[in-house]
N, C-alpha and C positions, 0 to 999 in steps of 0.2 A: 627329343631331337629339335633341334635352330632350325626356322623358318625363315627367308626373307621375305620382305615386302618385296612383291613381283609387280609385273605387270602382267596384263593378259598377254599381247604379244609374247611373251619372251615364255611363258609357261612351256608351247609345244616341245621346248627341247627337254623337259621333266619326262615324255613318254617316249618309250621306244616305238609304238607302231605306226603311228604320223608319218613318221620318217619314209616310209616306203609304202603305205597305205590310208586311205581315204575314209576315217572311220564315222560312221553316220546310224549307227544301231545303240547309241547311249541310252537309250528307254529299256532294252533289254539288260545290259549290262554297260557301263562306261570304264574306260580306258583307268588305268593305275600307276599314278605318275612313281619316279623311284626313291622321293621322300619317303612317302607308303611303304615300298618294300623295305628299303633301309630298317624303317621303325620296325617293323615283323621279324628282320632278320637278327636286328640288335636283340631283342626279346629274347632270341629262343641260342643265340652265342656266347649270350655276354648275363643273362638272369634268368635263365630258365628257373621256372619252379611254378607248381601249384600254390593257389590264393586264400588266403584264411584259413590257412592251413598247417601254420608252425612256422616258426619263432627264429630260423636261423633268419642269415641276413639276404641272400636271395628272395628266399620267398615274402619277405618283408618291403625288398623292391618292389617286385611282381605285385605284390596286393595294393600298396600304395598306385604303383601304376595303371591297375586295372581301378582304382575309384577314382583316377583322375582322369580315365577314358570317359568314366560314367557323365563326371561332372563337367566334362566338357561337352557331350554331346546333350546335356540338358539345357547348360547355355546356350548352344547354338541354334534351339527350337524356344528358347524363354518356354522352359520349362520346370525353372526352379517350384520348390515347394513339389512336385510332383514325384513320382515314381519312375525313375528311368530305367526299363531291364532289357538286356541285349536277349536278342533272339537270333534265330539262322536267319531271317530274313522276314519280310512285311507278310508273307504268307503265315508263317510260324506264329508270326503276334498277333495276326484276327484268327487263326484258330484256339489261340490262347483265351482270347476275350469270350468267344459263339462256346467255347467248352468250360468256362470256368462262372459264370452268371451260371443262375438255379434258376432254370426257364419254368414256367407253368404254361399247362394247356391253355390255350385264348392269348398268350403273348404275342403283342405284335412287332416285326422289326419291317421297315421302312427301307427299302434302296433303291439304286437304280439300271436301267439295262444297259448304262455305259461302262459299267464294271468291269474288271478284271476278275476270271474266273476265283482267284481268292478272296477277292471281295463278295462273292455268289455264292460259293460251293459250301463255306459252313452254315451261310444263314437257311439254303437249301433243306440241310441234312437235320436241320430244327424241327423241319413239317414230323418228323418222325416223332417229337415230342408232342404233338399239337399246339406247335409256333403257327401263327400266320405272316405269311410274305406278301409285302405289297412293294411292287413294282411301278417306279416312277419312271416317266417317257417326254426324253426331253425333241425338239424342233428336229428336222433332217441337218441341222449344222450342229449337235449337240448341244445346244444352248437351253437352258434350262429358267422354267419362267418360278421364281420363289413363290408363287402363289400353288403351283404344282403340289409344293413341300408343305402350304401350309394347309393345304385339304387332304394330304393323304396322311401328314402325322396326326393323330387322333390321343384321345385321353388315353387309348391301354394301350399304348405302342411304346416299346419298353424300349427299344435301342434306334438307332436312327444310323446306317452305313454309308457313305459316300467319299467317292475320290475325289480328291481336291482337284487335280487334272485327271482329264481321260488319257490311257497312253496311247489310246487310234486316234484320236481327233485331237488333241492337244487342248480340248477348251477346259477353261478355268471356273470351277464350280463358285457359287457364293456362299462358303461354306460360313460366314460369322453371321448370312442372314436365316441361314438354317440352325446353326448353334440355337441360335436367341428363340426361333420357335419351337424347340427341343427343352429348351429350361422352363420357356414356360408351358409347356405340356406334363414337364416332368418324365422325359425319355433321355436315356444315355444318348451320346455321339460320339460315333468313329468316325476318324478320317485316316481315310489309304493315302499316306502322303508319297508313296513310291515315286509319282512323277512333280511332285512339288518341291520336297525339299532340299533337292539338290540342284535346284536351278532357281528358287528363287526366297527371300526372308518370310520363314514360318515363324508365327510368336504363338505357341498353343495354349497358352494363358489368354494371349488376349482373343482370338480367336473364341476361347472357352466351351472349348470340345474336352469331353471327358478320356478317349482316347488318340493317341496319333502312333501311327504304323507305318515303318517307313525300312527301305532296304538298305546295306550299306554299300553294295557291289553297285549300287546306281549313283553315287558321289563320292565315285575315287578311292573306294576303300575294298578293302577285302572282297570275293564271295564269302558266303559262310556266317557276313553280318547284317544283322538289323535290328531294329529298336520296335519297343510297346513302349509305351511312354501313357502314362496314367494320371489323371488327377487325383491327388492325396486324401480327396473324400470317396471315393470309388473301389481303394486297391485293397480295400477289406472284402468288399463285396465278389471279387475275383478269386474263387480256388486255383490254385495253381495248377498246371497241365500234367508238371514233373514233381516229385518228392524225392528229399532223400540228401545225401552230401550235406550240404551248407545250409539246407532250406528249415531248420530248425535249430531253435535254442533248447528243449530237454526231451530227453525221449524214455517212454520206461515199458516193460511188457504190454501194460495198458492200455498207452496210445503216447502221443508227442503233442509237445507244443511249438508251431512254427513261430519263425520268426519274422520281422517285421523288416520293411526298406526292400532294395532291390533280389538282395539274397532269398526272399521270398520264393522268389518265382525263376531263381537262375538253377535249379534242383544240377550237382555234377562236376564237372571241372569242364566250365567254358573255352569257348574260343579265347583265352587269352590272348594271342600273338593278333587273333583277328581283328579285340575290343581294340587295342594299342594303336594298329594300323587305322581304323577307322575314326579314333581321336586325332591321329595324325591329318586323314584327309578333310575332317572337319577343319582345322587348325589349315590349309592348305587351302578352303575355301574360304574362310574369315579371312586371310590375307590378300587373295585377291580385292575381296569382297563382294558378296551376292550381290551387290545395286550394281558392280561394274560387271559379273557376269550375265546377270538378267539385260542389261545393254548391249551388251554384245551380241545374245542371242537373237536380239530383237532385230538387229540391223538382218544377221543370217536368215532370221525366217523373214523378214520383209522382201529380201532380194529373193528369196526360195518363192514365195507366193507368189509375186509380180512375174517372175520367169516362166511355173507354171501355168501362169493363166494366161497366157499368150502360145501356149504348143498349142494347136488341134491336135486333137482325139483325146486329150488329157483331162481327167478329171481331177478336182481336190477334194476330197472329201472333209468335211467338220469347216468354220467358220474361212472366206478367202481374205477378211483382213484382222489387222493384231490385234485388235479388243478383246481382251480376254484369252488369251493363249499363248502358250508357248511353242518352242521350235520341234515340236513334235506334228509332221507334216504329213497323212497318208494322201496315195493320190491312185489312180488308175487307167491306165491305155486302153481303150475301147480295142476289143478282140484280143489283145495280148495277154496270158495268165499272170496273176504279179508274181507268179517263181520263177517264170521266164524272164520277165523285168528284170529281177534283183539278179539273176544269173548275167542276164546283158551288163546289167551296170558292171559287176564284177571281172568281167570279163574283159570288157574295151577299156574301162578306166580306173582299175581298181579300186572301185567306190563300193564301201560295206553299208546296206541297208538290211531291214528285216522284211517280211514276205509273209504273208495268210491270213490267219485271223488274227492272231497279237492276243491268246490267251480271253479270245471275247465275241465266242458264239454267238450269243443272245444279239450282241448288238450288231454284229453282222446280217443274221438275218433282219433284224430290222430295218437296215439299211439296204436289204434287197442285196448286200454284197456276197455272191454266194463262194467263190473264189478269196477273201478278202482284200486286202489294197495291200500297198507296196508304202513301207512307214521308214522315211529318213526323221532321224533324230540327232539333233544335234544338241553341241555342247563349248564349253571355256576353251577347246583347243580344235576347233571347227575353225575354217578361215572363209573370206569373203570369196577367194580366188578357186576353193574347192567346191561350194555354194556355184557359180560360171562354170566350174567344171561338170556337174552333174546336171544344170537343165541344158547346157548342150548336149552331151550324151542321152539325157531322155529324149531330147527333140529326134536326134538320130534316131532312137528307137523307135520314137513315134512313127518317121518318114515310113516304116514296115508295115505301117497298116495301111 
């Protein structure tokens, strides 16, 4: 499907729900312009068929199209030479990695308490192996000092996890100064790119993180998609999750021989219609292009911060200026619950935010937030005038305490 060269202005009219609603929860899920659906629905109208699968001329679109999903979404991270396999989501592809490495007792995996519970829960369920978990602790802004990283990675600490952005605090990890002391430790790196790579230029080559994990429902594509993305000297060392379908070249009473590339590790008959859409919203985000919507946002979370820190009773939680961060904003009303918050916003201005802990326990309590904070997220079809919309509406809210 034809993409034009847009502008950011002109995109809002790509989505339907802008139109009559305020939407400001893109860290949980972001909006699907109708480029995206078009491409899913051409799919399944106009060449439906299973991929790798036989010789008529459908399915021979179909396969062509789902390795040009592939290949676009490896561009779009400068992820050539690597392994690109679509997953259900960023959740799907760190359980892929914590389940498919051949853990020994005394392994160490390195993370931190800004995580998202799927960046936690399989390195977690490791201790059951006799894995050790070391838990890094960054500043009450989330701000993390690299010397943290270089005293906790150690000689037998086999993997290293961290998000590139936190998606409560929006701050921006220095993930290529942790790379570098990971190579030369000789420990794997993950990175949960869920809130990075859709808001700003990932290159995982040069970065030289051996994994990146990232969602496709968070940059305009599908639910249902997301990416493992693997460096080419690593995806040997990864048993697969799934077996079976596509995921081998010979099989005899005996045992099988798998096969090699993405089909590896995609065991089934994929999301097709999803991989296609989510080529398309790559494709949809290269034309605007990240440097002009990383600018954009910058302006929204500037006015968002400055507005905030002028309400009494309001607090902002994670860094109050742009260094380092994106327009992922949590913040909190002294005595107000943030479900009540995000109900008020809802209600007086039809403003959608998200509310409690944001999938992140651990760092909740750390931050003493027992209630969690009230998290607007914005994105490419966010405007300046809804940004004025909403710290007026907070400050009304405020006026209640």
């Amino acid at each position: 499907m034809w993409l034009k060269i847009m502008k950011i202005e002109d995109c809002i009219a790509d989505f339907q729900i802008p139109q009559y609603l305020h939407y400001m929860d893109s860290a949980a899920t972001s909006l699907i312009p109708e480029q995206v659906i078009a491409s899913m629905n051409e799919y399944d109208r106009q060449y439906r068929a299973n991929v790798g699968r036989g010789m008529h001329r459908l399915t021979r679109v179909a396969t062509q199209r789902y390795q040009d999903a592939h290949d676009s979404i490896s561009d779009f991270i400068g992820g050539k030479g690597g392994i690109t396999v679509y997953t259900k989501n960023t959740t799907e592809a760190i359980n892929m990695v914590a389940a498919g490495l051949d853990w020994q007792p005394g392994d160490r995996i390195v993370t931190t308490i800004v995580e998202h519970h799927s960046n936690l829960l399989p390195w977690f369920r490791l201790r059951q192996k006799g894995v050790d978990i070391t838990v890094v602790y960054p500043g009450e802004d989330g701000i993390f000092e690299i010397a943290a990283f270089d005293e906790a990675i150690t000689a037998n600490t086999r993997l290293v996890a961290v998000s590139h952005v936190s998606n409560v605090l929006g701050t921006v990890q220095p993930v290529k100064e942790i790379a570098a002391i990971c190579k030369e430790r000789g420990a794997y790196f993950l990175i949960d790119g869920a809130q990075s790579v859709p808001h700003f230029s990932v290159d995982a080559q040069q970065i030289e993180c051996d994994f990146l994990c990232f969602s496709g429902h968070k940059m305009l594509g599908p639910t249902g998609t997301g990416v493992l993305w693997m460096r080419d000297t690593v995806d040997a060392v990864i048993s697969p999750l799934i077996i079976g379908g596509g995921t081998v070249d010979d099989v005899t009473t005996d045992g099988y021989i798998l096969t090699s590339g993405y089909q590896r590790f995609e065991g089934g008959t994929p999301n097709i219609s999803g991989a296609i859409g989510l080529a398309l919203a790559v494709k949809y985000l290269e034309n605007l292009g990240m440097d002009t919507i990383c600018r954009h946002e910058h302006k929204l979370t500037e006015r968002l911060l400055a507005g905030l820190a002028e309400i009494d009773h309001v607090k902002i939680h994670g860094p109050e200026n742009l260094k380092n961060r994106i327009g992922v904003v949590s913040f909190t009303i002294d005595k107000i619950h943030p479900h009540e918050i995000a109900f008020l916003l809802d209600e007086k201005a039809a403003i959608l935010v998200r509310s409690g802990d944001h999938c992140c326990i651990p760092l909740m309590k750390y931050l003493g937030l027992e209630h969690g904070t009230v998290r607007a997220s914005l994105y490419l079809y966010n405007t300046l005038e809804e940004i004025d919309l909403l710290i007026e509406t907070i400050e009304e809210i405020a006026r209640m305490v």
